[in-house]
C-alpha positions as CSV (number, residue, x, y, z in Angstrom):
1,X,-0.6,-62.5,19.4
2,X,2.5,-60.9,20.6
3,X,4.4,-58.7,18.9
4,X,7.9,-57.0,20.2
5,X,9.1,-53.9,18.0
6,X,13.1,-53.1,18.5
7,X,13.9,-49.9,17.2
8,X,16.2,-47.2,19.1
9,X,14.2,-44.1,17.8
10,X,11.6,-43.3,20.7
11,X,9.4,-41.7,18.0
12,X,9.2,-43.9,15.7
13,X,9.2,-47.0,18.2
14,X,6.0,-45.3,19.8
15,X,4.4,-44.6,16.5
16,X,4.6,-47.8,15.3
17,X,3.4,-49.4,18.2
18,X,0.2,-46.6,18.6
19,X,-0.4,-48.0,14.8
20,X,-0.3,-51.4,15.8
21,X,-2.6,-50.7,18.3
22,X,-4.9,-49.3,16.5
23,X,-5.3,-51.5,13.6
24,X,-4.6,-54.6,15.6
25,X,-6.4,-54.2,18.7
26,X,-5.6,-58.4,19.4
27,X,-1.6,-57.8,19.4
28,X,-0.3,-57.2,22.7
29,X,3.1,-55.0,21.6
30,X,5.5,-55.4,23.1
31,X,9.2,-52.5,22.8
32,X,12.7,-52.3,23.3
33,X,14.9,-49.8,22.0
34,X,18.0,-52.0,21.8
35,X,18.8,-55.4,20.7
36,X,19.9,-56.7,23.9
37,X,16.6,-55.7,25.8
38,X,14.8,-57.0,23.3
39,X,16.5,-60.2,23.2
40,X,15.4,-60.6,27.1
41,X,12.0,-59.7,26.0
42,X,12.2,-62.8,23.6
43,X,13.3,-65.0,26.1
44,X,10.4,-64.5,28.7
45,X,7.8,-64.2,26.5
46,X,6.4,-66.1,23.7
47,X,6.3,-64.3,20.3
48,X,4.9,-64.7,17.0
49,X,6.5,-61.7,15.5
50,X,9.7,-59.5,15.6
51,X,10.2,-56.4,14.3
52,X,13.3,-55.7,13.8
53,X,15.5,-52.0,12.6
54,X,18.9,-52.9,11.2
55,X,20.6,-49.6,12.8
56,X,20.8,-50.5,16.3
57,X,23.2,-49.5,18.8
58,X,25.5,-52.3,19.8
59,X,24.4,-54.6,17.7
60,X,23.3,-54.2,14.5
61,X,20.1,-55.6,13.0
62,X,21.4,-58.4,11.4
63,X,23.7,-59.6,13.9
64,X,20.6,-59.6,15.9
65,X,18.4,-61.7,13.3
66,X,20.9,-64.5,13.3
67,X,21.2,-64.6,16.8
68,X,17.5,-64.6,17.1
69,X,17.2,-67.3,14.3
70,X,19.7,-69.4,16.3
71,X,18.2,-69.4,19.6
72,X,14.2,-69.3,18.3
73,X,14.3,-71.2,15.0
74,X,10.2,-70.3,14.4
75,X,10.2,-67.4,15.6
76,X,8.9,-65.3,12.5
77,X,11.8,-62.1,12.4
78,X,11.1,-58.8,9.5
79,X,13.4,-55.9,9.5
80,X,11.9,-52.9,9.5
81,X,14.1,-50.4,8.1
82,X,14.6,-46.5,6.8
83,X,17.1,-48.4,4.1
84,X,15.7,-51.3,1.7
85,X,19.2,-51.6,-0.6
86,X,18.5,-54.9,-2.9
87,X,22.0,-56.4,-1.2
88,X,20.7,-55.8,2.3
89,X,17.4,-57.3,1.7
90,X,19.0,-60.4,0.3
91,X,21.0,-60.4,2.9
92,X,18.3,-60.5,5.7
93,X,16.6,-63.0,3.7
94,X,19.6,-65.2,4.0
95,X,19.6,-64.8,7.2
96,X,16.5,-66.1,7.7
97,X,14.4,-63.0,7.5
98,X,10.4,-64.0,7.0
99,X,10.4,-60.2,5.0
100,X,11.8,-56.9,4.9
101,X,9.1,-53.4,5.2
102,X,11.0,-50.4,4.7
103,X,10.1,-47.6,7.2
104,X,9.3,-44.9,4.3
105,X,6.3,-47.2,3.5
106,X,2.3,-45.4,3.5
107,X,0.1,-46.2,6.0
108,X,-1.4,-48.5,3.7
109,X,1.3,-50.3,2.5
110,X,2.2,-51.0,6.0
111,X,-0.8,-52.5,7.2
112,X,-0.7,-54.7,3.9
113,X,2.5,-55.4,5.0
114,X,1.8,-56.6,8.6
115,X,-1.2,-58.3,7.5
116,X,0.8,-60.3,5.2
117,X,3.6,-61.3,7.4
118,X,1.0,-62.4,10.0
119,X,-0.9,-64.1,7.7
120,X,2.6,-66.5,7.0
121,X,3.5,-64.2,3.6
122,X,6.9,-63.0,2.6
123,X,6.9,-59.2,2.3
124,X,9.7,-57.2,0.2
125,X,10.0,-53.8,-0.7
126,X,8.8,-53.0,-4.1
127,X,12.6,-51.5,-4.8
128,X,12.8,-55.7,-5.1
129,X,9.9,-57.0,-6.4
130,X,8.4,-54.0,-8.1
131,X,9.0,-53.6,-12.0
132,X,12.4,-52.0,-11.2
133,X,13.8,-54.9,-10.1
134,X,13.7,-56.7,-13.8
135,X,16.4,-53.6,-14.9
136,X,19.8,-55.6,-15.2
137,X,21.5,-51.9,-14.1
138,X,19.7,-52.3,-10.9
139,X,20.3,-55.5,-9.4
140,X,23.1,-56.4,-7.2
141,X,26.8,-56.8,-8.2
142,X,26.0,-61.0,-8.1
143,X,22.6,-60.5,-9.6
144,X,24.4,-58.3,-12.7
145,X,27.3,-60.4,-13.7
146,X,24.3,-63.1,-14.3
147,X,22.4,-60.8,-15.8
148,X,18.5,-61.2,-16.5
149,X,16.9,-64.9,-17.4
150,X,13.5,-63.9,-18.4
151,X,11.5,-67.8,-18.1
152,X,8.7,-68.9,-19.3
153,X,10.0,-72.9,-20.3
154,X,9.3,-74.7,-16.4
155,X,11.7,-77.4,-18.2
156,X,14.7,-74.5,-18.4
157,X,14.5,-74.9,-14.5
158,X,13.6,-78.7,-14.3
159,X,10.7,-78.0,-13.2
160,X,7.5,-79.0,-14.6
161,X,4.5,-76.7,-15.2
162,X,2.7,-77.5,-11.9
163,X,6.1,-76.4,-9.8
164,X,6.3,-73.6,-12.6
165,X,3.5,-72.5,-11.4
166,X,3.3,-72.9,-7.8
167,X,6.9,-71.4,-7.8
168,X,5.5,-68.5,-9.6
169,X,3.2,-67.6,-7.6
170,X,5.4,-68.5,-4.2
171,X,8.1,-65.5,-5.4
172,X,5.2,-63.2,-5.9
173,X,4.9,-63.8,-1.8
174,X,1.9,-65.9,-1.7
175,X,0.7,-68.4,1.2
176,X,0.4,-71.9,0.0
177,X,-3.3,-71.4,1.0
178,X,-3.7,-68.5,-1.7
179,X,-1.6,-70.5,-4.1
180,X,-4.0,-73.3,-3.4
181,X,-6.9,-71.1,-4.5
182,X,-5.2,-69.6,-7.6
183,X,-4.7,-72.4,-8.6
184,X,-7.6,-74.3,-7.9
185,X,-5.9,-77.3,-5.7
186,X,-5.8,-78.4,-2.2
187,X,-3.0,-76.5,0.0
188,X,-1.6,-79.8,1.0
189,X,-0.8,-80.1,-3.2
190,X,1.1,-77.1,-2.9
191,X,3.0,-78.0,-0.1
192,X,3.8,-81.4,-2.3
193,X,4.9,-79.7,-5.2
194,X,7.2,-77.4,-2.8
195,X,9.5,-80.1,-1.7
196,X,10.9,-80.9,-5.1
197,X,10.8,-77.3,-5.8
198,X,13.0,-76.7,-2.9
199,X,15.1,-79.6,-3.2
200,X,16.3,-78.5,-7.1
201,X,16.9,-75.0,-5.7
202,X,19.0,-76.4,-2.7
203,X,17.6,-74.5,-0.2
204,X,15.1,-75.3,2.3
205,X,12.5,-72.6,3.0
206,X,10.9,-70.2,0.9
207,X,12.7,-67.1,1.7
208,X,16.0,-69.1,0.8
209,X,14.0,-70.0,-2.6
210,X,13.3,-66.1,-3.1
211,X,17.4,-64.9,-2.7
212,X,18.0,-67.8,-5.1
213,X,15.5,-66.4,-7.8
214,X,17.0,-62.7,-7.4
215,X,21.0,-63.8,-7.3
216,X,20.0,-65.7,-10.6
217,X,18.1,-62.7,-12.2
218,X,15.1,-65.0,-12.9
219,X,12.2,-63.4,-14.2
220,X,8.7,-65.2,-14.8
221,X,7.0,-65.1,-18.0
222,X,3.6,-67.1,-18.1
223,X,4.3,-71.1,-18.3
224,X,3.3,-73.2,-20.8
225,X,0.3,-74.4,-18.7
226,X,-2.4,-71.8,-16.7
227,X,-1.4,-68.2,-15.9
């Protein structure tokens, strides 16, 4: 698997990619310390993933994910970033961001991140997802004036239980192949009850699904059926 890391700060760049190396001896790295250069970089060699810092020279991060979105529509982009503010995160993900791992993450939590990106999972910073995020004072200005919908009725979102439950587990960052084994049904099943899921939310891919959930201040509760 290739991997290309854009970030202008030599030491970090370098550390990142010695990391990489180490814990993923099969990715070939692949650096550039500007957008530009790694744009080139994308265009003669085939990637699987792109990380990307959001303060670049130039160009900033996000002007670089959507022009990398536009010219590689699969091309599997996650911003890699010192800052992880709720309003840039969303933003990325609108973008069409596969995930957001914030540069003041552990070791750990970045492998777990990497591992989880590669592996076709959405990864957000727990300043998002963690149990801050269901504090109405905290969301973002959009997120606030809706305030918090705490759910635990699939029909409130006309849904039924089995999207209820798929889509639970999907904004927890899931695969549909671990959703599939949580919930004890083929993957292909999951990917059924995702359409409708997607087409209620009017969005078409799972990160889109994820802003939507966050703008709306939606919180999960357990559904009538399973966990």
């Amino acid at each position: 698997m290739n991997v290309l890391l854009i970030d202008d700060h030599f030491c970090a760049r370098e550390g990142v990619a010695c990391l990489l190396k180490q814990i993923f001896p099969e990715l070939q790295v692949f650096e550039a310390e500007s957008f530009d250069e790694g744009l080139a970089i994308a265009r003669a060699t085939p990637l699987n993933l792109v990380l990307l810092d959001i303060q670049l020279p130039g160009k900033s991060g996000l002007a670089g994910l959507k022009e990398l979105r536009g010219e590689f529509e699969n091309l599997c982009v996650v911003m890699f970033s010192g800052l992880d503010d709720r309003e840039l995160v969303f933003e990325a993900l609108r973008l069409g961001a596969a995930g957001f791992i914030g540069k003041t993450v552990s070791r750990q939590e970045f492998v777990e991140a990497l591992r989880d990106v590669l592996s076709g999972r959405v990864y957000l910073p727990a300043s998002v997802v963690g149990p801050q995020a269901v504090r109405e004072s905290d969301l973002p200005a959009k997120t606030a004036d809706v305030g918090i919908r705490p759910v635990s009725n699939p029909a409130s979102l006309g849904l039924t239980p089995r999207e209820f439950e798929v889509m639970g587990w999907l904004v927890q960052g899931k695969c549909n192949k671990e959703i599939a084994r949580k919930l004890a049904i083929e993957e292909q099943t999951v990917k059924n009850h995702l359409r409708p899921i997607f087409q209620k939310f009017g969005v078409v891919r799972r990160t889109e699904l994820l802003v939507k959930v966050f703008e709306q201040g939606i919180v999960f509760g357990k559904p009538g059926v399973g966990n």
